[in-house]
C-alpha positions as CSV (number, residue, x, y, z in Angstrom):
1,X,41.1,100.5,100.1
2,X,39.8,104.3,99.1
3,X,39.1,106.4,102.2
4,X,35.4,106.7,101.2
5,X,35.3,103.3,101.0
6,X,37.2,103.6,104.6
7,X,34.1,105.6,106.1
8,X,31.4,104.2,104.7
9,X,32.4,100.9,106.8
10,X,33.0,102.7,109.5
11,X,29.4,104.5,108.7
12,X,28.0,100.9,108.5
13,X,30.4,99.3,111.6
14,X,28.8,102.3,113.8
15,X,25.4,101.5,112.6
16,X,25.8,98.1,113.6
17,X,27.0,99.0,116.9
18,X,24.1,101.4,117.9
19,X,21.6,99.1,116.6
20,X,22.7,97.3,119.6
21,X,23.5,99.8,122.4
22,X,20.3,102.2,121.3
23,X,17.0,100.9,122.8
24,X,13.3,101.5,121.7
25,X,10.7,104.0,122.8
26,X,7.9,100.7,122.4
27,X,4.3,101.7,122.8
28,X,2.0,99.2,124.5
29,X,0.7,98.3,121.4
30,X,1.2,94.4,119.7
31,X,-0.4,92.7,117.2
32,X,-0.5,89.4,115.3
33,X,1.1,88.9,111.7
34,X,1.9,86.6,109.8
35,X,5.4,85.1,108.1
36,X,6.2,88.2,105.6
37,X,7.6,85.6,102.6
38,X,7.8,81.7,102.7
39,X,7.8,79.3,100.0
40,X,4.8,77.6,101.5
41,X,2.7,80.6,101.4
42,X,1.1,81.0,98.5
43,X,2.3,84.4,98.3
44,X,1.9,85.6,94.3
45,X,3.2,89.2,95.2
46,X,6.2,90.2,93.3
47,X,8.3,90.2,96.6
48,X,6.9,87.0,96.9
49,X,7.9,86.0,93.6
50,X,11.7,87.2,94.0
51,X,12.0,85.2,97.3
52,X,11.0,82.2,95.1
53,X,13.5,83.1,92.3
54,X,16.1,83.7,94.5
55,X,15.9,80.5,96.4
56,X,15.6,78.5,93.4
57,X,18.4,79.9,91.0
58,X,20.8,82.2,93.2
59,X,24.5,80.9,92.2
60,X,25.2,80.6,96.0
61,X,22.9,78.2,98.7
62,X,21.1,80.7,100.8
63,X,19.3,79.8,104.3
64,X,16.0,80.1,103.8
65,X,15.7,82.2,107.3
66,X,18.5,84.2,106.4
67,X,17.2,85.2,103.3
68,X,14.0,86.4,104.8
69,X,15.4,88.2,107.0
70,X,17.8,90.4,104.5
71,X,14.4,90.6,102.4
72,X,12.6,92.0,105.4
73,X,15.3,93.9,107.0
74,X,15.9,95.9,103.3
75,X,12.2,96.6,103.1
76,X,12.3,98.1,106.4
77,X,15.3,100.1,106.1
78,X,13.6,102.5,103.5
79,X,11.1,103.1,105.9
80,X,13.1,105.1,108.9
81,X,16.1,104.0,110.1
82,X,14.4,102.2,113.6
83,X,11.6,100.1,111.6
84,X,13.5,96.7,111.9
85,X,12.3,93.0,112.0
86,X,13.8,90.6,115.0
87,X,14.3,87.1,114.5
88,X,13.3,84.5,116.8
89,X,16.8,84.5,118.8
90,X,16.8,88.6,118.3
91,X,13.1,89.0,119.9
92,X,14.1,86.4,122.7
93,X,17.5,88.5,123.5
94,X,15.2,91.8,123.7
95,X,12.6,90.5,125.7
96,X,15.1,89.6,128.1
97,X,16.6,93.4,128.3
98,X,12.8,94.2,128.3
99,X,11.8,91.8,131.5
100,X,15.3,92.6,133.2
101,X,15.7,89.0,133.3
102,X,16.2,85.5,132.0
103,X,16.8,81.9,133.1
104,X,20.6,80.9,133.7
105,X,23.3,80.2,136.1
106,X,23.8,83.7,136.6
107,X,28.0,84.3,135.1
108,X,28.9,86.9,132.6
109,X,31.6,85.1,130.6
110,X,34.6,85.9,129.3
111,X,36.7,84.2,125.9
112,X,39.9,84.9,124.9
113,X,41.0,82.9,122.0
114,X,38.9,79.7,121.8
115,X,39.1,79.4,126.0
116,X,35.9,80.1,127.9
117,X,36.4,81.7,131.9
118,X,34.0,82.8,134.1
119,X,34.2,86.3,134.2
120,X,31.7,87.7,136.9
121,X,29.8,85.4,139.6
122,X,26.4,87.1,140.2
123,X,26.2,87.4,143.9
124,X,23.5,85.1,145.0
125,X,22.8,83.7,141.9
126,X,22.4,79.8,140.9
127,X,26.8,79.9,140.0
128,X,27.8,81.0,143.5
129,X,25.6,79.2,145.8
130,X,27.2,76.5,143.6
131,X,30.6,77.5,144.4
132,X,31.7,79.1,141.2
133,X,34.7,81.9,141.1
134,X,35.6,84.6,138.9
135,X,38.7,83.0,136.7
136,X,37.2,79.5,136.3
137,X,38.2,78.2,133.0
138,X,35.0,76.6,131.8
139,X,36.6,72.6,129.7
140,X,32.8,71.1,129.0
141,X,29.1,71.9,129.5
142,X,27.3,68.7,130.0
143,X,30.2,66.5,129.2
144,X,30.6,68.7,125.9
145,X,33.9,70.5,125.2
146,X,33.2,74.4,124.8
147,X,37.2,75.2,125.3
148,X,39.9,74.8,122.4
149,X,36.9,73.8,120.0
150,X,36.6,77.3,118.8
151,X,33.2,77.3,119.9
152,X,30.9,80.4,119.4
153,X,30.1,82.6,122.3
154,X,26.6,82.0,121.4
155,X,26.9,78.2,121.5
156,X,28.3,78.2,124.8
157,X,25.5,80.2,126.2
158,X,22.6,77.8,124.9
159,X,24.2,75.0,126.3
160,X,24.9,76.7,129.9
161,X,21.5,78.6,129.7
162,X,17.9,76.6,130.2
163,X,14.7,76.7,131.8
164,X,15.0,77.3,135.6
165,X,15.4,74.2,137.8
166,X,16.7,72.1,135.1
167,X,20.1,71.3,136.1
168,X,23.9,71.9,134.5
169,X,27.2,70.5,134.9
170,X,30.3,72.0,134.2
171,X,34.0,71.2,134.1
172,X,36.4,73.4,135.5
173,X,39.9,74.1,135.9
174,X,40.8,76.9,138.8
175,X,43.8,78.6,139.4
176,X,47.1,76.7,138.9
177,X,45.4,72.9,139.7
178,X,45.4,70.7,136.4
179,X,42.8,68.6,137.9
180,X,39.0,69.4,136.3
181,X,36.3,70.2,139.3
182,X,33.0,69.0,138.3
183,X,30.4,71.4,139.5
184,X,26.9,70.7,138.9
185,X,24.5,73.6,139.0
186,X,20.5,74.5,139.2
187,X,19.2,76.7,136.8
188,X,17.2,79.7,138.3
189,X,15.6,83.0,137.4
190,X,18.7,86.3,136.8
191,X,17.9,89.5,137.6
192,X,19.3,92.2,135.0
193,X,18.6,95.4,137.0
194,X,17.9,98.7,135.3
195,X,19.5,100.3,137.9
196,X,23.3,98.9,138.8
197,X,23.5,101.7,141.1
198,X,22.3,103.8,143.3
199,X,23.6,105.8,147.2
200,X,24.6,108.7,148.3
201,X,27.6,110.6,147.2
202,X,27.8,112.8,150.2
203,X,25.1,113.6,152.9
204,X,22.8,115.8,150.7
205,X,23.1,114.1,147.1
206,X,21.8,111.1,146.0
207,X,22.8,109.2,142.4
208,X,20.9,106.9,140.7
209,X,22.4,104.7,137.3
210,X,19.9,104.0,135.1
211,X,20.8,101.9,132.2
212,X,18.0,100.6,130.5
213,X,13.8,100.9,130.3
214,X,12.1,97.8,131.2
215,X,9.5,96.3,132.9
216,X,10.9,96.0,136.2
217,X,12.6,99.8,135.9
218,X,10.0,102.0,137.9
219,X,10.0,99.7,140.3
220,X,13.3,99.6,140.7
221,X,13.3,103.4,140.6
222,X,10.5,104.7,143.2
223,X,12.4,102.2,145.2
224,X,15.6,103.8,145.2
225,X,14.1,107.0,145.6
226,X,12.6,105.8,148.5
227,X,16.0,104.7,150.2
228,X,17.5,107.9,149.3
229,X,15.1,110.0,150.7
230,X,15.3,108.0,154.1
231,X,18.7,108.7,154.1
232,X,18.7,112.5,153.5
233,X,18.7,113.3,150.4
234,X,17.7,116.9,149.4
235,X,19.7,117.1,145.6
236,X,19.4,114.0,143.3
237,X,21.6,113.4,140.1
238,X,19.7,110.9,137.7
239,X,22.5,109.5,135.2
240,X,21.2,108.5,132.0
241,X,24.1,108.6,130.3
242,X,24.7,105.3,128.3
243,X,21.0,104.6,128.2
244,X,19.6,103.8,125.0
245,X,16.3,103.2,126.2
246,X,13.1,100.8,126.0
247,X,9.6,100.9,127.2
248,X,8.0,104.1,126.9
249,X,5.6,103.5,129.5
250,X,8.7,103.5,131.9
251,X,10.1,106.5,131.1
252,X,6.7,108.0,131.7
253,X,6.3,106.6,135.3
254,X,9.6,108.0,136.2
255,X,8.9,111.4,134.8
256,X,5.7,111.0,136.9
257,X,7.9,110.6,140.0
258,X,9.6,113.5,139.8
259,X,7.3,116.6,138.1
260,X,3.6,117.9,139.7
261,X,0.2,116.9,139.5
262,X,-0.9,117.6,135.6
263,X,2.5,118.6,134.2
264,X,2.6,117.6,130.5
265,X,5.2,114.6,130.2
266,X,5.1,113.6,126.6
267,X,2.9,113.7,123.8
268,X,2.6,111.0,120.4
269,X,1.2,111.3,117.1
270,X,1.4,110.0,113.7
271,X,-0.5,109.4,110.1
272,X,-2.9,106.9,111.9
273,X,-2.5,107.8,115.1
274,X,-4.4,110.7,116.7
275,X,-2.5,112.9,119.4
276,X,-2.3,111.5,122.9
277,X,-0.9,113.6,126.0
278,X,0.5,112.3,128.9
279,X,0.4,114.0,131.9
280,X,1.8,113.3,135.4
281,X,-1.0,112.1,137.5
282,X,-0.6,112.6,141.3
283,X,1.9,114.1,143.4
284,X,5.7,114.0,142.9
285,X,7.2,111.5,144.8
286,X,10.4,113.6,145.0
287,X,10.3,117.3,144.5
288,X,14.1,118.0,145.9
289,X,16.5,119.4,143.7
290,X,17.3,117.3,140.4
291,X,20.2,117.0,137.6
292,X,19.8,115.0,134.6
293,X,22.8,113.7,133.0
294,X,23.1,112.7,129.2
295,X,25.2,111.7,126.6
296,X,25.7,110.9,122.9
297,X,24.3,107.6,123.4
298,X,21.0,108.3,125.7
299,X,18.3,108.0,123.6
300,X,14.8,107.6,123.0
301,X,12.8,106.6,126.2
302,X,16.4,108.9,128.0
303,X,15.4,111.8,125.7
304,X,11.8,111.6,126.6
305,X,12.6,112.1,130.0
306,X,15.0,114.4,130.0
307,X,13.0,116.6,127.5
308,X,10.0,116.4,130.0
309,X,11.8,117.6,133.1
310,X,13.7,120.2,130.7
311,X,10.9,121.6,129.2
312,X,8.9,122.0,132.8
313,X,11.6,123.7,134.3
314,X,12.0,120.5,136.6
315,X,15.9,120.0,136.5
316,X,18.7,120.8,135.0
317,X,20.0,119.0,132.4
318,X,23.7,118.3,132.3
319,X,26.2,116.8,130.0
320,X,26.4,116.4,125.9
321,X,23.5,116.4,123.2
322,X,21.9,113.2,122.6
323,X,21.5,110.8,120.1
324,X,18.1,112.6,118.6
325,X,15.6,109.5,118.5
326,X,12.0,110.6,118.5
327,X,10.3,107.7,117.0
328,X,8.0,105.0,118.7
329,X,7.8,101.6,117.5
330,X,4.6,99.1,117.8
331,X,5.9,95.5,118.3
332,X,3.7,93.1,115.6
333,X,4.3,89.2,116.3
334,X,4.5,87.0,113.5
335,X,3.1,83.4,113.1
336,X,6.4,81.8,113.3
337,X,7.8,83.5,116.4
338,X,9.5,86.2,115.0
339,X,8.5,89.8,115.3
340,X,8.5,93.6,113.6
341,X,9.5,96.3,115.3
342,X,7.3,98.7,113.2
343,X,7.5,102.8,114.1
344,X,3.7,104.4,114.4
345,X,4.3,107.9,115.5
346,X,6.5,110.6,116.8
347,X,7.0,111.8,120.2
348,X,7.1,114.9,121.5
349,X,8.7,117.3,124.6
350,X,6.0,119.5,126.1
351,X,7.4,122.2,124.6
352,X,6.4,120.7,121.1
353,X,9.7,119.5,120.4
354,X,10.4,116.6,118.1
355,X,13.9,115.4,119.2
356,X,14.2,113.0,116.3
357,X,17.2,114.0,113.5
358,X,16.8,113.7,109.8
359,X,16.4,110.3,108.2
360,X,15.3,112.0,104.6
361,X,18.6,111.3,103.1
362,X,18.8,107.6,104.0
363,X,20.0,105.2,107.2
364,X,24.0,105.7,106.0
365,X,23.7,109.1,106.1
366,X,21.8,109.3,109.1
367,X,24.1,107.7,110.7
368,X,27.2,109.6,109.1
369,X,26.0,112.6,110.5
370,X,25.6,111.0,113.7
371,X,29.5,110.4,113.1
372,X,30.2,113.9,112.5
373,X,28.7,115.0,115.5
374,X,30.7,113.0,117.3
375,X,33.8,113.9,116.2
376,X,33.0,117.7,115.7
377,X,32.2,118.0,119.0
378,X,34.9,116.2,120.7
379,X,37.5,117.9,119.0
380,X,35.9,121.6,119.1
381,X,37.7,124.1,121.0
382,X,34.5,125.0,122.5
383,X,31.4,123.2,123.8
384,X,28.6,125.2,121.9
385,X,26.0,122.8,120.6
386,X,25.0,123.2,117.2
387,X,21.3,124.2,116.7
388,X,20.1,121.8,113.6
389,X,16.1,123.2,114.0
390,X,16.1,126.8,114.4
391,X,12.5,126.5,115.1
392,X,12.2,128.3,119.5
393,X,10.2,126.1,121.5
394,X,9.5,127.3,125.2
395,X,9.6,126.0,128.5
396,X,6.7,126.3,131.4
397,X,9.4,128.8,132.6
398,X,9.7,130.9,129.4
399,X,13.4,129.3,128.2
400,X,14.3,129.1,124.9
401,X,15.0,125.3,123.8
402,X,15.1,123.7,120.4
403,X,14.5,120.2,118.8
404,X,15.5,118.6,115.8
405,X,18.8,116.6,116.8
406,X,18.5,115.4,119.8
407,X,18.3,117.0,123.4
408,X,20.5,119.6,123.7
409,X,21.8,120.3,127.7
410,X,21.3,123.2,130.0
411,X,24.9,123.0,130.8
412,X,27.4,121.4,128.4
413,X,30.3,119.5,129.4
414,X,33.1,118.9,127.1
415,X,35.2,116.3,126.1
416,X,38.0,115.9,127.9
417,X,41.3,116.4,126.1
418,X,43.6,116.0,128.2
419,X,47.1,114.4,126.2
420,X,47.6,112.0,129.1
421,X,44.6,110.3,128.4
422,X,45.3,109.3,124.7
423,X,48.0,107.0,125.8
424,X,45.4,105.4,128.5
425,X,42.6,105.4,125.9
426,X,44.7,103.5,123.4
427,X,45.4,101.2,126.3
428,X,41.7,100.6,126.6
429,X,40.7,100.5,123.9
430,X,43.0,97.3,123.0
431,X,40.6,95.8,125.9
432,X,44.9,95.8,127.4
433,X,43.0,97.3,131.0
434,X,40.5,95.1,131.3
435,X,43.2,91.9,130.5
436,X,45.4,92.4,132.7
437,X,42.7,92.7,136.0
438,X,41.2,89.7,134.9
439,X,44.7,87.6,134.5
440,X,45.3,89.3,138.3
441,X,41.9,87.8,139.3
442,X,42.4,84.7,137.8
443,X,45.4,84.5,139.4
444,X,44.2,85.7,143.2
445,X,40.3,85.4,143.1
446,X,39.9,83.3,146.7
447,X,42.8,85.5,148.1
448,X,41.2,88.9,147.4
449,X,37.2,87.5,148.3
450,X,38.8,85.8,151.6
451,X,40.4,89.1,152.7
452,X,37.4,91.7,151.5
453,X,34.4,89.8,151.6
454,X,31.9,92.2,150.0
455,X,32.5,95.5,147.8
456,X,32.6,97.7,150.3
457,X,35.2,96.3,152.0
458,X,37.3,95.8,148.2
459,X,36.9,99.9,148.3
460,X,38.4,100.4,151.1
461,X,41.0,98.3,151.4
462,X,42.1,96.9,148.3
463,X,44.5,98.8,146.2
464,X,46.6,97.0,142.7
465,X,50.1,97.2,143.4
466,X,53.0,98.5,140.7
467,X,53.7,95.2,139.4
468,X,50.2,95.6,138.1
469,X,50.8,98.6,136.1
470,X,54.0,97.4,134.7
471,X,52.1,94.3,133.2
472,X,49.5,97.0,131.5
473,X,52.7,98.7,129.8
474,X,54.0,96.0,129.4
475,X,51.2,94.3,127.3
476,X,50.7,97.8,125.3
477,X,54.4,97.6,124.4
478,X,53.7,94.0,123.0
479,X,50.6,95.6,121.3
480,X,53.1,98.0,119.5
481,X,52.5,101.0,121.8
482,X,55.3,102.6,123.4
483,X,55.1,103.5,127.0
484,X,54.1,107.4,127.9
485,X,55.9,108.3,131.5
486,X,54.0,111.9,131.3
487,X,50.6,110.0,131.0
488,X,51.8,107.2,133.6
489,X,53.2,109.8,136.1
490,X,50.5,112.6,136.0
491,X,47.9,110.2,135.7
492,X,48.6,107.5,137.8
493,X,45.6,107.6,140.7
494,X,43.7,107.1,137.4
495,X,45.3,104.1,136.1
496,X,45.3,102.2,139.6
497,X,41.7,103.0,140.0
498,X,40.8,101.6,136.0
499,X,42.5,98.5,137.0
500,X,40.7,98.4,141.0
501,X,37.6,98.6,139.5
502,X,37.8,95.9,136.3
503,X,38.3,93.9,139.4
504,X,35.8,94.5,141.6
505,X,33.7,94.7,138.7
506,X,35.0,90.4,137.8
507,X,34.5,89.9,141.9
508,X,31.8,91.6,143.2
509,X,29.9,92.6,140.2
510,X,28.3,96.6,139.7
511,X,28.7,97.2,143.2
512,X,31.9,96.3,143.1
513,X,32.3,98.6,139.8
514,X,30.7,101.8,140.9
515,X,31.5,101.9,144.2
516,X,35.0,102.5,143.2
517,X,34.3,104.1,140.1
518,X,32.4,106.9,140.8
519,X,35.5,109.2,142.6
520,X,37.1,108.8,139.1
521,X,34.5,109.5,136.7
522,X,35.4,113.1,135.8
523,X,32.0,114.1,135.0
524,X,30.2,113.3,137.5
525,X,32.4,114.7,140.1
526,X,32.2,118.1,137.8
527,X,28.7,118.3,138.5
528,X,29.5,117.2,141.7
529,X,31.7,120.6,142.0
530,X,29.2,123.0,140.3
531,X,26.5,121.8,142.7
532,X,28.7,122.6,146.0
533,X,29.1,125.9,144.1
534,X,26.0,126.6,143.7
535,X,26.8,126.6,139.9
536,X,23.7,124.1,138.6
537,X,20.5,125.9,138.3
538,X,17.3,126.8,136.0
């Protein structure tokens, strides 16, 4: 294999991977189609006509739903690279992200190999009032095997999944006991929050995790705000790092939470669609200090409200430029369940900015440059952003800010390059970390829940032991990767705490996760330092 060839999968793999991690800036706007292409539709169009030829004299057998969907999915991509049509099972799975919730037992699971575990109970969900523990081995779902069947992942979540009340019943095997449990469980309603996390990081800063866009988001937000205030909170950090996005309409109630009566949040506009300003509405519920943080991956509903508190001189923005998505898609419904994802305008910052990058060359290279970003800046000796639009827009404040490419931060904050963190990074990357704290829960679940019953008490008291640590080498050396004692030794508070929180993460869920987390999670804790210094400011 050629290196281009190399690169243009990975071009295509990263794509792929984006498609699924970067969310939608969706306007309220939904309308009714119909099927595109069907052999029952009397379509005479020359696409129509293909479809037909195709599915009559292709030298392979091609599903007739699949085929549509390549068809519809190619038509789109010439479009703009965030056009896209969702099949029924694709819509279903978005609407979920875009409810923050669907109807389950409430268990993240895990496979490895063709064997099915339960990775993560949801704490008060239908699974533990049932008596379900992280590091069940899941044998049959309604008296149908799912383990040593090589099963799909999605084939073992239809049959646990179903419409709440209706009732499930699982085999299990637990810990070192051969015998099967049978554990029959009610289906109910699972909460996916937007925000996993939120408290105070000492007595005068709050931090808020916000992961997606949805439905239930500013809910979930002016709520947190609302505990954080009662507490004391005079600085807030808002983390959108991560966070792809989703509903625009979300995005704009949170910007209206946080900036004054009548400050311009957003504006859209396209070919058919006139301009329409946003602007916040009544009075900020908070008006303490505030720091935005981004990433490569926060993108459109993230940049539209980091680019509104930017460009009114709100907060500061902290972090690395983001993905550069300023596009907002209408969602059309089609007769057979399906739906299009179909973009109708631009947004844009108050300052004027259009954050979105350059599709004119085609998605591949859209995404290739994305690529190059990526790795320019994470191995540049400094961490000056590139300006891609040399075009000065201007905050309320009279700052200098640009747009094309994404929102660029007030404060960069490189890449860490530490050497001791290659060794650990190829660890994690083989998924080696997150192994070996789920073979220890698997192991000691009951144990560790009947000595620390909730997360807080995990953070306190809980700490992996060596033998721990050795197992992680160990595994890496069976992975073909020698062990590094300078990484192991000058690291190693950072290696016990990856491994602490993968398992409070299988036991106790985000809490569980971030409340350990957070002391390790180098940049945070750098703004952290530059606020105390007084460091962070417009």
């Amino acid at each position: 294999m050629n290196e281009n060839n190399t690169t243009s999968k990975s071009i295509v793999l990263l794509a792929m991977l984006l498609g699924l991690l970067l969310g939608l800036v969706i306007s309220g706007e939904n309308g009714n189609g119909s099927r595109l292409f069907g052999n029952d539709s009397g379509n005479t169009s020359t696409v129509g006509e293909i479809y037909d030829l195709i599915g009559e004299k292709y030298v392979d057998k091609l599903d007739a739903d699949s085929l549509t969907d390549m068809l519809v999915n190619g038509m789109l991509a010439t479009l703009d690279p965030h056009s896209h049509y969702l099949s029924v099972k694709e819509l279903a799975r978005q609407q979920e992200e875009i409810r923050g919730g669907f109807d389950g037992i409430g268990v993240v699971l895990r496979y490895r190999g063709d064997t099915v575990w339960v990775g993560t109970v949801m704490a008060g969900g239908p699974a533990h009032r049932a008596g379900l523990h992280p590091g069940d081995r899941i044998i049959a779902v309604d008296g149908d095997t799912v383990s040593g069947v090589k099963m799909s992942g999605d084939d073992v979540v239809s049959r646990i999944r179903g419409a709440k009340g209706s009732k499930v019943r699982l085999s299990l095997l637990r810990g070192s006991d051969n015998s099967p449990l049978s554990v029959s469980v009610v289906r109910g309603s699972i909460a996916m929050p937007s925000i996993p996390y939120s408290g105070m990081l000492d007595k005068r800063t709050g931090y808020i995790k916000l992961v997606r866009f949805g439905e239930t988001t500013y809910r979930e937000f002016h709520y947190a705000l609302a505990e954080l205030k009662a507490k004391g909170m005079e600085k807030l950090i808002l983390d959108l790092r991560g966070n792809g996005g989703g509903l625009l309409d979300a995005a704009i109630n949170i910007a209206n939470d946080l900036l004054p009566h009548g400050s311009l949040i957003v504006y859209t506009e396209g070919a058919r669609q006139r301009r329409n300003d946003t602007r916040a509405r009544g009075k900020a519920f908070y008006e303490g200090d505030l720091v935005v943080m981004i990433d490569e991956i926060s993108a459109s509903a993230s940049e539209v409200v980091a680019g509104a508190l930017q460009d009114n001189d709100r907060a500061v923005v902290v972090g690395r430029r983001t993905f550069g998505k300023g596009l907002v898609q209408g969602e059309y419904d089609l007769s057979d369940g399906s739906s299009v994802l179909l973009t109708i305008a631009r947004y844009y910052t108050p300052s004027g900015r259009c954050i979105q990058r350059s599709y004119a060359d085609g998605t591949e290279e859209y995404y290739r440059d994305y690529f190059d970003q990526l790795v320019g800046e994470a191995y540049a000796d400094s961490m000056t952003v590139a300006i891609l639009d040399t075009t000065p827009y201007y905050t309320v404040g009279g700052r200098t800010v640009y747009g094309g490419g994404g929102i660029a931060p007030d404060v960069p904050l490189a890449y860490l390059k530490d050497s001791a963190f290659v060794y650990y990074n190829r660890l994690n990357s083989l998924g080696l970390v997150n192994r070996v704290a789920f073979d220890y829960v698997r192991q000691h679940a009951d144990t560790i829940l009947a000595c620390y019953p909730d997360a807080d008490a995990f953070r306190q008291g809980f700490t992996p032991d060596e033998a721990m640590l050795r197992s992680l080498v160990a595994e890496g050396e069976r992975c073909g990767l020698p062990r590094n004692n300078y990484s192991l030794s000058s690291r190693h508070s950072y290696y016990i705490a990856m491994l602490k929180v993968n398992i409070g993460l299988s036991l106790y869920g985000e809490r569980g996760f971030y409340d350990s987390y957070i002391a390790f999670d180098d940049d945070l804790q750098r703004v952290l330092t530059l606020l105390k210094q007084k460091k962070l400011h417009i």
